[in-house]
N, C-alpha and C positions, 0 to 999 in steps of 0.2 A: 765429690768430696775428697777431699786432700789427708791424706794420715797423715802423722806426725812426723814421720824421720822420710817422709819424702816431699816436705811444704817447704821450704827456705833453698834460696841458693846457697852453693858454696863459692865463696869468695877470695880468689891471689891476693748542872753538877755539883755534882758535887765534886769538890777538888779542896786539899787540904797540903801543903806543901811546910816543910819544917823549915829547920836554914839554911841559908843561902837565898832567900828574898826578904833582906831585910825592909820595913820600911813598909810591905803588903798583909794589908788585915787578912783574916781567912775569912769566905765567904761562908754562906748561910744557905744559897738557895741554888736551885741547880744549874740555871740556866742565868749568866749575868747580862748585865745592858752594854760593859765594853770588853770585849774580845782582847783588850792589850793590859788586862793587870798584871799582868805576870811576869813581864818581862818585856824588851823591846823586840822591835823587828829583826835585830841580828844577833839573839844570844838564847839558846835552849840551858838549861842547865841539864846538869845530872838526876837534878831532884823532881824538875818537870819529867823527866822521862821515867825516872822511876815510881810517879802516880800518874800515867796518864792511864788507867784503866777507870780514873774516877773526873777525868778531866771532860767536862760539856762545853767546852769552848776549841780547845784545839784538836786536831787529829796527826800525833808527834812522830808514830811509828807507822810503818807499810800495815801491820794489823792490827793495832791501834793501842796496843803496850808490848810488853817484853814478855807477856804471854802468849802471845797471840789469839785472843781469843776472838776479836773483829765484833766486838760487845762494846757497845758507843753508849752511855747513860741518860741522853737525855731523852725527856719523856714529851716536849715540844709536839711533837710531830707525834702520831700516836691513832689507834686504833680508831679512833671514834671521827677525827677528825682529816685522816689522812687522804679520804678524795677530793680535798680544798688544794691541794698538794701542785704546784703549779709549776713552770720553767721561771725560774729570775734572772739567768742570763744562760749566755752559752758564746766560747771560744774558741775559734778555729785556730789552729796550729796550723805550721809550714808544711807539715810534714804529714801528705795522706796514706798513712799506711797501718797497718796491726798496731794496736795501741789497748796495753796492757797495765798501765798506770794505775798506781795508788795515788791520788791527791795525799799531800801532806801540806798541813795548814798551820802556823804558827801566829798566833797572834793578827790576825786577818789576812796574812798572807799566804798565798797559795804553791806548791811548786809540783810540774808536773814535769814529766818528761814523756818522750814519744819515743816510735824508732829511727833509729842511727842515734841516739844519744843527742838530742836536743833536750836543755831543759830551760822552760819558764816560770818565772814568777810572775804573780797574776794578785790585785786585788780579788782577797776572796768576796766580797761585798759586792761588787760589781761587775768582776770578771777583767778587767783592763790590764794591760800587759804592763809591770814593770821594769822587768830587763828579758833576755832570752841569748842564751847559751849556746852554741852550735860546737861539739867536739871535734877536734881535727883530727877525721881518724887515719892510721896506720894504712901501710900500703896493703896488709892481709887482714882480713876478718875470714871466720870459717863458723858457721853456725848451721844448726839443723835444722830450726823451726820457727826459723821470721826472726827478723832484727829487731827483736823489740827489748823495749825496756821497762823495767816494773817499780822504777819510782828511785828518791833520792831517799837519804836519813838525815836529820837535823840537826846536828851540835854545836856547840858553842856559837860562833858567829857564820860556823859555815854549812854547807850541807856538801854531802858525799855520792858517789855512781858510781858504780861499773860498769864498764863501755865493751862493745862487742869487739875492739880489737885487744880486749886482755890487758884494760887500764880499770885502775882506782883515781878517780880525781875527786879533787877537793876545790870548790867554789865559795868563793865570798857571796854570805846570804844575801846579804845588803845590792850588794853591786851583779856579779855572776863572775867576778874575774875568777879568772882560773889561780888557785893558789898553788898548789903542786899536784901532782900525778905520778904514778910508780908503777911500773910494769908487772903485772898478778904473775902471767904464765905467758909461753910464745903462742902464739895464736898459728901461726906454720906449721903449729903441734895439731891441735884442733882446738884448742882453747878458747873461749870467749864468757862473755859475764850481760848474762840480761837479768838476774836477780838486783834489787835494792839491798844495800849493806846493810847491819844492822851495827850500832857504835852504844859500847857501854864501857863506861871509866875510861875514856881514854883511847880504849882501843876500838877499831873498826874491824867487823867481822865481816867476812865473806866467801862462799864458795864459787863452782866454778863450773861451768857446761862443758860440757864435751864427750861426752857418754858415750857416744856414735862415734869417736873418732879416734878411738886407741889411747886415749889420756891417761894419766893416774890421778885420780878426784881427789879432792881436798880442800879446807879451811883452813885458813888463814886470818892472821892479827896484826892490822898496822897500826901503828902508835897516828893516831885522830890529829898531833900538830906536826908531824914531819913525812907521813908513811912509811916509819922505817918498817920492815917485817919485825915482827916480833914473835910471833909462833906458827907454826906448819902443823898438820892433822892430815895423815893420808888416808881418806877412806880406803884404800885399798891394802892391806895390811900387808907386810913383808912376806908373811906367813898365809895366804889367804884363803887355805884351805880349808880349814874348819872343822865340823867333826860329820859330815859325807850324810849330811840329814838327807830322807827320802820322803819327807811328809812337812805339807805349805805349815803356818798361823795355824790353819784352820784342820789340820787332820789327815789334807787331803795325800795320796801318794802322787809325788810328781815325776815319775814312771824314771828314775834316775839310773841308766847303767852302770854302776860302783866300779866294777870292775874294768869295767875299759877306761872310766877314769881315770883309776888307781896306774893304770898300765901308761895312759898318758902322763900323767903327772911324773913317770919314773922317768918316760923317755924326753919330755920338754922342759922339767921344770917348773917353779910357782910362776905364772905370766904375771902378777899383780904389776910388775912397769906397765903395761899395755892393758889394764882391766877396764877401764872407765870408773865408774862411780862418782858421775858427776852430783854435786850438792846444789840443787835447781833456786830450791827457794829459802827465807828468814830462819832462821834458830831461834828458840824458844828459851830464853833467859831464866834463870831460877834465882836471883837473890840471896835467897837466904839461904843456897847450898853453894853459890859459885858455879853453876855450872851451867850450861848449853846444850840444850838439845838438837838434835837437825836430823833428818833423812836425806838417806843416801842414794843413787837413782842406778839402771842398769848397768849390769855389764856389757864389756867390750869383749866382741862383737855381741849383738844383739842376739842375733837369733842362731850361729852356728856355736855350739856350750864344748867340741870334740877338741879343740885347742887350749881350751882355759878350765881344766880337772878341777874340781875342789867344789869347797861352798861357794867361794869367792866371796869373802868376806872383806868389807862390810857393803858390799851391794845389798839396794835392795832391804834396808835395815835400819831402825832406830838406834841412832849413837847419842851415848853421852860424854862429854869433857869437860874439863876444867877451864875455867872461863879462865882466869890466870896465864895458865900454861901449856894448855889444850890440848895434857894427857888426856888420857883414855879413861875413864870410868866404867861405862858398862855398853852392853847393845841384845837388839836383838833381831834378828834376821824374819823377813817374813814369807821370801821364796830365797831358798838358796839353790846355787847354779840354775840361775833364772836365763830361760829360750825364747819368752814370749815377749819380751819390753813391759813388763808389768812391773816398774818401776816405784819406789818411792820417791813423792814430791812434792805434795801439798803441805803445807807448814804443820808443824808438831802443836799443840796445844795445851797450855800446863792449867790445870785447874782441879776443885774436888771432885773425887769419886768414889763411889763406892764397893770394894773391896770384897772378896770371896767371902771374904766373913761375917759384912753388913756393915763393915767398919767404914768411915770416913777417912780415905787417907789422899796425900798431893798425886794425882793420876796426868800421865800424858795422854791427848789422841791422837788419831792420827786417821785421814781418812784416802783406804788406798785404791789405785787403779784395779783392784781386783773386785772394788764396791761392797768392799766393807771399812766399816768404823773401827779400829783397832783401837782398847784402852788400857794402858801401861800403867803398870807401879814403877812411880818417878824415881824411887831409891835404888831400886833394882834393873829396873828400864823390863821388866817380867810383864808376862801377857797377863793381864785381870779374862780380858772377855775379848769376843767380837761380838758386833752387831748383824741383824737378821742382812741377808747380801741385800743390796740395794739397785745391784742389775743384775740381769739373767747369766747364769752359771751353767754353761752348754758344754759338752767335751774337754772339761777343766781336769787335768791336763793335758791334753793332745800334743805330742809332739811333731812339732815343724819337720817337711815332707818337702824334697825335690818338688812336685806337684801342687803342694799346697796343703795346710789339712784346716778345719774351719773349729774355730772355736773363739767363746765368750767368754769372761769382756775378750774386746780386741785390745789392742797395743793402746790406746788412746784411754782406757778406762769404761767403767769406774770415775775414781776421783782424780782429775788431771792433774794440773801444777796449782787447780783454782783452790782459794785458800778456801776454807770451813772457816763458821761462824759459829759460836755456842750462846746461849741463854742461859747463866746460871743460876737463876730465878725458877726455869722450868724446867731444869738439868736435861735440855735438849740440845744437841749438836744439828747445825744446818750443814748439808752438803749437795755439791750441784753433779750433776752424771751424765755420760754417756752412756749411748748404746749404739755400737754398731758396729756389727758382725765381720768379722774378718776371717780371710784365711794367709796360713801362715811358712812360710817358704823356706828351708834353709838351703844353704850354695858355702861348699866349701871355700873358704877367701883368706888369704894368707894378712899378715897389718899390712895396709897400704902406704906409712909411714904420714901419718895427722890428713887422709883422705877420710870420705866419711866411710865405714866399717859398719854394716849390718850385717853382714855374715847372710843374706838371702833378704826377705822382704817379707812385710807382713800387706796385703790388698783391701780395701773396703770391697762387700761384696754386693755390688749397683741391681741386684735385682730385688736385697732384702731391704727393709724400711729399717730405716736408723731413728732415734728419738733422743730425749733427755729425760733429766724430770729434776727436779726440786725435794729433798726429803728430810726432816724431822726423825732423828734418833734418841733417844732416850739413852744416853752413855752409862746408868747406872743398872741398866737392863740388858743392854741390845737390841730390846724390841724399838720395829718401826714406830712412830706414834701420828705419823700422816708421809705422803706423798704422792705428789703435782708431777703429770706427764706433761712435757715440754713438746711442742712443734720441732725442735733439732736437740741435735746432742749439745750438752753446755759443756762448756767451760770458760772463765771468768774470775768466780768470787762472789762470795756473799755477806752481808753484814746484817746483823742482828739489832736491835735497837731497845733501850728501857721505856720508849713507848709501844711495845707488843708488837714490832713489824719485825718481816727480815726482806730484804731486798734485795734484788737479784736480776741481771740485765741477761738478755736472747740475740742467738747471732743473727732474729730478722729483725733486730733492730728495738721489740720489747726492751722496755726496763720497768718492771713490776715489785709491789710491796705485796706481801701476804702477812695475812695472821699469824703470829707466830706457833699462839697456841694449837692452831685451827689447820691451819695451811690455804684457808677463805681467800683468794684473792681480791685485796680491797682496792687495789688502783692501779694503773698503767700509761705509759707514757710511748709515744712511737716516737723513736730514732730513726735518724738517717740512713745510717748504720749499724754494724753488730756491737750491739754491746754488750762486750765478753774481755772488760776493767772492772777490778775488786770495786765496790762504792766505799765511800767515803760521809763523814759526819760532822758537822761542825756548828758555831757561833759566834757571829757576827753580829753586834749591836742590839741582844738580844733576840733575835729571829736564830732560827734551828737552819741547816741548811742540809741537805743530800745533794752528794756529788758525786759525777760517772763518767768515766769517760767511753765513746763512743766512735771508734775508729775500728771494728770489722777485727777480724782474727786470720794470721795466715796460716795456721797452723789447718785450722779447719775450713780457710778459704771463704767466710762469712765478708761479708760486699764491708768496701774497706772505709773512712770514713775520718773526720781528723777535729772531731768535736769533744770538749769539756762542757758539760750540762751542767749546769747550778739547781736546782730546787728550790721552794718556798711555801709555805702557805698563803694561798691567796683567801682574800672575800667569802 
């Protein structure tokens, strides 16, 4: 089994829309008979993106609105009926390698992308290739954890990427031409972008990988018709010391020497140029406050913390900003001067929760590599709760040993970079998990100047059994309310559905619905390959469809594989 920072080479309905569709009735029923009322094949609007959490026909965003909740409405495909559930086509790509894709579906079209930055459009209906895209990448990429890509965004007439050598490009949805491209960050740095942008009013959002390589993390804003930059957000703050916390989220002490800190930080300096804080995955859009949410991922180096004193703020932490101007609003840190790679990265999630006081207020989630569910007061970015841990909590904190020292989770989770899914019918969060045991090494190492930078290494330990599971949170509790042990560790994505399923692919190749309420597994399908691609939902011609992609994971070294799977109900 392959950990994380040692997998990758390094490289030299109902839908209701106001105006702006003039000329379109509003519909009545959830699922319709043509997939293209809304608009044509080359033009999203503002308005579609801003109701796609009630849209059964398309799938507009990487998690399926600007909340990310990966909650698709239609009820089609659904509990009673779903082992009719059948393959209706399936698409091989050029490119067999880790394939981490979001389908995104517009009006029956399909676009995916693979790794190295290829992307096709595809009847969604039938699977058939209508154009396909191949990036010309730069003479350097530098990446940590497989060349992969997690999908395009859709606007206007064109859809957006970010490519592992440290580009934003913009394609014509229609055709694939390339319309302009703009350089994020130097990739010689260790920079590179396998997250999917996300684009509202205008502007394209996007952070940036390299955590592992002495970077300084951050989001950025380019204007969606030209790329100019329009704002910068360093997660790694000027100042990035913070106030020398010695206790996790959860309570716990994370055995912190202040003092030698304190005595570092006099003789080095704030290191925040060289901190990391790479921004893995989507930002969670708020509307009606203007603001952004996203998670922040390790610090640089990873596991030696004797060079970089402080909290090291904002690793490792819920931020919020100003979608505008992508000041600073609030944060909240959930390991600080984190040794272990126990990163934030799985998308933030805005929806209701309920509140210390029983009150109903706008709450974030957030589900972390340490295997718990963290739930936020959205005004304040404040902790409400966590949830009961969702994998084994062994030597939590143990600090990293010349030698090795062993403790749970390992570096890999917990909750990976795979997004959570919620139900807010059953105010249950889905989240997918690893387990497996690690021990964890630190090694004095000076910056290697955009070399990859672990500061020692974290090992899977090959004689204990590793696993996953599947689990049902109750976000307004904490408590568990079910969970499915997995044959391997997951990581992927899950999607939730308003016909009572959530859905969820295995690196041996599984792609399974369960109950939602239940966690019953009611059908399954064998893949090729690992499928360890968030699924996707959509319609076409009236029929419901579930999409996955199934191309193996190199992170976790799952058999690699270069398929797009369509679903249907059959007979």
């Amino acid at each position: 089994m392959v950990s994380k920072k040692n997998s990758g080479p390094v490289l030299k309905l109902f839908i209701f829309f106001g105006a702006g569709l003039t000329g379109v009735a509003p519909v009545s029923a959830q699922e319709v008979d043509s997939a293209t009322m809304y608009g044509d094949l080359q033009t999203v609007t503002q308005d579609m993106l801003d109701h796609a959490s009630g849209d059964s026909n398309n799938f507009l965003h990487t998690n399926g609105n600007y909340h990310q909740t990966r909650y698709y409405p239609a009820r089609q495909i659904n509990t009673s009926n779903v082992h009719r559930l059948q393959r209706a086509w399936s698409f091989e790509t050029e490119v067999v390698e880790s394939l981490e894709t979001t389908p995104i579906i517009v009006n029956g079209i399909m676009y995916v992308t693979t790794s190295f930055n290829h992307v096709y459009a595809l009847n969604a209906d039938t699977g058939q290739q209508i154009w396909h895209y191949k990036h010309k990448m730069g003479p350097i990429t530098t990446y940590c954890c497989g060349p992969n890509n997690r999908g395009v965004f859709p606007y206007g007439d064109r859809v957006y990427m970010g490519t592992l050598d440290a580009k934003l490009v913009a394609l014509n949805a229609k055709t694939g031409r390339l319309e302009w491209e703009t350089q994020i960050a130097d990739p010689e740095l260790g920079y590179s972008e396998t997250m999917a942008p996300t684009v509202v009013d205008g502007k394209v959002l996007i952070g940036t990988n390299g955590g592992e390589y002495g970077i300084r993390g951050f989001v950025k804003a380019y204007d969606a018709d030209t790329g100019k930059e329009l704002w910068t957000f360093h997660s790694t703050a000027e100042n990035s010391v913070g106030v020398w916390a010695t206790k996790d989220a959860t309570g716990r002490d994370m055995l912190r020497d202040i003092k030698a800190e304190k005595a570092a930080l006099k003789e080095l300096g704030d290191p925040y140029k060289t901190l990391g804080g790479g921004v893995w995955q989507n930002m969670a859009v708020d509307r009606e406050t203007n603001t952004t949410y996203f998670v922040v991922g390790n610090p640089s180096p990873d596991l030696y913390g004797a060079i970089r004193p402080g909290d090291n703020l904002y690793t490792n932490s819920l931020v919020a900003v100003d979608l505008d101007t992508g000041k600073y609003k609030c944060h909240f840190q959930y390991i600080a001067h984190d040794v272990w790679d126990l990163d934030a990265v799985s998308p933030p999630i805005i929806t209701t929760v309920v509140d210390e006081r029983g009150n109903n207020v706008k709450g974030i989630l957030h589900g972390g590599k340490t295997g718990y569910i963290y739930v936020h007061r959205a005004s304040d970015c404040g902790l409400i709760r966590f949830s009961e841990p969702m994998v084994s909590q062994e030597n939590r904190w143990v600090l990293p040993t010349k030698d090795g020292a062993r403790m749970l989770p390992g570096a890999n989770g917990g909750v990976e970079w795979s997004p959570m899914a919620i139900d807010p019918n059953l105010d249950l969060a889905f989240a997918i998990n690893l387990h497996q045991p690690m021990t964890y090494h630190v090694e004095e190492t000076p910056y290697p100047g955009g070399k990859l930078w672990l500061g020692g290494a974290f090992k899977v330990i090959p004689e204990e059994q590793q696993w996953g599971n599947v689990t049902a949170v109750d976000y307004n509790t904490g408590k568990i309310r079910w969970k499915v042990k997995t044959e391997q560790p997951m990581i992927g994505g899950i999607l939730a559905t308003g016909g009572g399923l959530a859905f969820t692919g295995e690196g041996n190749g599984w792609f399974k619905a369960y109950d939602s309420a239940t966690g019953e597994l009611l059908w399954q399908y064998k893949a090729s390959a690992g499928v360890n691609a968030p699924p996707a939902s959509y319609n076409v011609g009236g029929s419901q469809y579930i999409v996955v992609g199934a191309g193996g994971n190199a992170q976790l070294n799952y058999k690699r594989g270069n398929e797009i799977l369509a679903f249907k109900l059959g007979n």
